[in-house]
N, C-alpha and C positions, 0 to 999 in steps of 0.2 A: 806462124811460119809462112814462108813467100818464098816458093821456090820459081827457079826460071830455067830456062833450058832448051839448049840450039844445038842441033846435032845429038851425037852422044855425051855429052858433056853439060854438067849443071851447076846454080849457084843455088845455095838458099841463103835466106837470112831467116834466124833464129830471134826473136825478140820476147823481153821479159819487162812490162810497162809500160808498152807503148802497143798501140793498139790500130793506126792504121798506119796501112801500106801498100803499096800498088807498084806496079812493073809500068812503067812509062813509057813515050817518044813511041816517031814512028816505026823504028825499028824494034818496038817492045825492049830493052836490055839494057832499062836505067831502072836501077831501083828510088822510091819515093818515100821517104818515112816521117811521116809528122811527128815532129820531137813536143810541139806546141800548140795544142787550141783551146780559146778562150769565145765564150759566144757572150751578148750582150742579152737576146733576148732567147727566149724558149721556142717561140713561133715567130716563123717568117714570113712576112706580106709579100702580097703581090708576087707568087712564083708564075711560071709561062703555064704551069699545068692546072694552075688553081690562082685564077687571077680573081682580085677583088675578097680575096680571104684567109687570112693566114697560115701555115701546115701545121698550127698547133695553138695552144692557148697562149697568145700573147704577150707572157708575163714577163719582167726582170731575173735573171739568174745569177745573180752577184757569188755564189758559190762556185758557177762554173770555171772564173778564173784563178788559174794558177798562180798562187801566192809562197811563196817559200820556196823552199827545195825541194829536190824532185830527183829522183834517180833514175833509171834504168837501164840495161844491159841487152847488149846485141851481140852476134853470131854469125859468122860468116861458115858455110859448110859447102865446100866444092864436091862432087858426087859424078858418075860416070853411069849411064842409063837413066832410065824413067826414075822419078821419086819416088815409088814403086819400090821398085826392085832394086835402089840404089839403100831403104831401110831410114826415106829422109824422115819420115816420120817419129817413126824409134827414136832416132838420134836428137831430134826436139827434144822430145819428150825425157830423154835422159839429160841432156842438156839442163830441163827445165826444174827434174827431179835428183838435186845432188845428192849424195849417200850423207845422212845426217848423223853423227855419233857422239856420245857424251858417256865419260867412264872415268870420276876423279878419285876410284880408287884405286890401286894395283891389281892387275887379273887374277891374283892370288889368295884376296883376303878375304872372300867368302870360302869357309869349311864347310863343301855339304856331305851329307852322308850318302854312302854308295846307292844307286838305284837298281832296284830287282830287276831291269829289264835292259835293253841293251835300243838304244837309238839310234839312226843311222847320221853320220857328219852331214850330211844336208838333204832336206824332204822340199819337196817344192809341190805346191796344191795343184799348179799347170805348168804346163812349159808352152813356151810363145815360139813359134819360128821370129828369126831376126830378121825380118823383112816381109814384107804384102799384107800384115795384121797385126790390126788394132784392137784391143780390149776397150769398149767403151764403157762397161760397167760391168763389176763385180760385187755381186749383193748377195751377204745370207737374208734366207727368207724369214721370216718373224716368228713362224713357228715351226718347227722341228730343226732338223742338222742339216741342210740344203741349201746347199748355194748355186747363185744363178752368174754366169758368167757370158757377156753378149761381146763379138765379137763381130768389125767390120772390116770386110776383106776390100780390097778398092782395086781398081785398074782404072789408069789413064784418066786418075781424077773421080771416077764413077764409082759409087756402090756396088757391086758385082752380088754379093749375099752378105746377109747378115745373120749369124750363127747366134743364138740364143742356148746354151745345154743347161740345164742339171748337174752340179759336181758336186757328188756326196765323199763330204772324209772320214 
């Protein structure tokens, strides 16, 4: 995700296989997206910061070029305030996580028997605010019924706190 942003008003670009990207020119508000790179060797000689030695072991990478086909998928998302508070994040992320479903029989043709208890139409283990926070992991613990759920709140780019709880169901 590359967002950009002058005044109140923003762009991001959403991407799915492609991996770099940058905001360019001197005006910053060109987007840059490498659709293609093939490297020849693994380490580079002669750099200004490390002259007379390579940045790596020198070898051949003949895997590293792209041979065949190749897909990928981009996104454009205009937004009004900070990426913040505009939910740019979310909106990746759901972007990136379609609703996956498979069902080739009719909704009808499991018979179950009545259950002793009554369930509510939808339980949810947390609820997220739709905007300012991120779940970066949700893990049960190994042992007993404990889940851990850490959560990064950001402002203006920055870490602000990062919430780690205990959620028992």
């Amino acid at each position: 995700m590359l967002p950009y942003r002058k005044g109140r008003n923003g762009l991001a670009v959403f991407s799915e296989g492609l991996r770099e990207f940058e905001v360019i020119g001197e005006e910053k508000k060109t987007f840059a997206i490498t659709l293609l790179r093939g490297v020849g060797l693994l380490g580079k000689e002669d750099l200004l910061l490390r002259p007379g030695r390579p940045s790596g072991i020198k070898m051949p990478v003949p895997d590293s070029q792209l041979r065949g086909s190749f897909s990928c998928r981009l996104s454009l998302f205009s937004y009004t305030g900070t990426p913040s508070t505009a939910g740019v994040a979310q909106q990746a992320r759901a972007w990136l996580t379609p609703v996956q479903c498979y069902n080739k029989i009719p909704w009808d043709a499991m018979k179950l028997n009545k259950a002793g208890f009554n369930v509510p139409e939808s339980y949810s283990l947390l609820k997220m605010p739709p905007v300012g926070c991120l779940i970066s992991a949700l893990k049960k613990r190994k042992t007993g019924k404990k889940w851990y759920c850490d959560c990064l709140i950001r402002q203006n780019r920055q870490p602000v706190r990062q919430l780690s709880r205990s959620v028992v169901r």
